[in-house]
C-alpha positions in Angstrom: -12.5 18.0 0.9 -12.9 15.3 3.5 -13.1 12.5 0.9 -9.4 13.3 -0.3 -8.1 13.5 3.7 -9.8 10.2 4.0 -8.2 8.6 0.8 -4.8 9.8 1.9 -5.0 8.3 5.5 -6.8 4.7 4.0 -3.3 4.9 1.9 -1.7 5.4 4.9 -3.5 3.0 6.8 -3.5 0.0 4.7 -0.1 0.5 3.4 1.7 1.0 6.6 -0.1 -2.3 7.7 1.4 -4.5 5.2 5.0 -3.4 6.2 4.2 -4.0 9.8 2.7 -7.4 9.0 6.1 -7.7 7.2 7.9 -7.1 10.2 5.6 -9.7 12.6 6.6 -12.3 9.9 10.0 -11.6 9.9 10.2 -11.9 14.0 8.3 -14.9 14.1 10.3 -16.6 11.8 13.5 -15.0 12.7 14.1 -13.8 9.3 15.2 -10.6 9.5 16.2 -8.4 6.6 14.8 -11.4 4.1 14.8 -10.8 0.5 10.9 -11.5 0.4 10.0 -9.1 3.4 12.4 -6.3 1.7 10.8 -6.8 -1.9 7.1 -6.2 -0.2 8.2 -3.5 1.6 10.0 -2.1 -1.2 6.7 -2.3 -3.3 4.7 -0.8 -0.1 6.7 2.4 -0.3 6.5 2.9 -4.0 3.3 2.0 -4.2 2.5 4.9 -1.3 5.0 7.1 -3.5 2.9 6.9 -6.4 -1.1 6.8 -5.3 -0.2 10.0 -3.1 1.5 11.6 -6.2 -1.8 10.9 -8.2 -4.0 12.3 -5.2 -2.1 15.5 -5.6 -2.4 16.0 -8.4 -4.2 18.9 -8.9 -4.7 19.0 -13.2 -7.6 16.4 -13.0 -10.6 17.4 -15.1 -13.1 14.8 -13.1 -11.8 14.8 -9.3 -14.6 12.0 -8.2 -13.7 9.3 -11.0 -9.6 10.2 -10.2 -10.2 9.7 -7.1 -12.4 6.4 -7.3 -9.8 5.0 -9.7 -7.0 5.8 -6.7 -9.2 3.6 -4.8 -9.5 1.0 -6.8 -5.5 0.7 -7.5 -5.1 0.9 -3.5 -7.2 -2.1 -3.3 -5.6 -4.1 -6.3 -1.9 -3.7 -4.9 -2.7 -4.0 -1.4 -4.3 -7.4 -2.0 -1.3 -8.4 -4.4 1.4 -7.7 -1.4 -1.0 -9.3 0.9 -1.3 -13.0 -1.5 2.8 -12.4 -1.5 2.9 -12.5 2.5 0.3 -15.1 2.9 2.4 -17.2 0.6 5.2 -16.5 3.0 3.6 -17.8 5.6 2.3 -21.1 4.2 
């Protein structure tokens, strides 16, 4: 199933983004190890914890709706971390 390689590595991909943006922020502002960076990084990893746990699941009685809700989730929580940098950076 190429669609659930795909969803995996988008996790990956948008997820593992954030924390490096994370990390720019904090070098830029020579902030290292702050509070803020660590609690969006923090969320990052749980949040990658948790969507890959649901896309292995393998009791799901519709794969294409599980799936498409994954998706959606991924989207909501990545742009939440993402308003929490940006306000970092204003």
């Amino acid at each position: 199933m190429a669609s659930v390689r795909d969803l995996k590595k988008d996790i990956n991909f948008v997820l593992g983004d954030i924390i490096e943006a994370v990390y720019i922020w904090e070098a830029e502002t020579n902030k290292k190890d702050s509070k803020e960076g660590t609690a969006i990084i923090d969320k990052a990893i749980s949040t990658f914890d948790g969507l890959m746990q649901k896309v292995n699941d393998k009791g799901v009685e519709k794969p294409k709706a599980h799936f498409k809700k994954i998706r959606v989730e991924l989207e909501k929580k990545a742009t939440e971390m993402i308003e929490q940098l940006n306000k970092l950076q204003a």
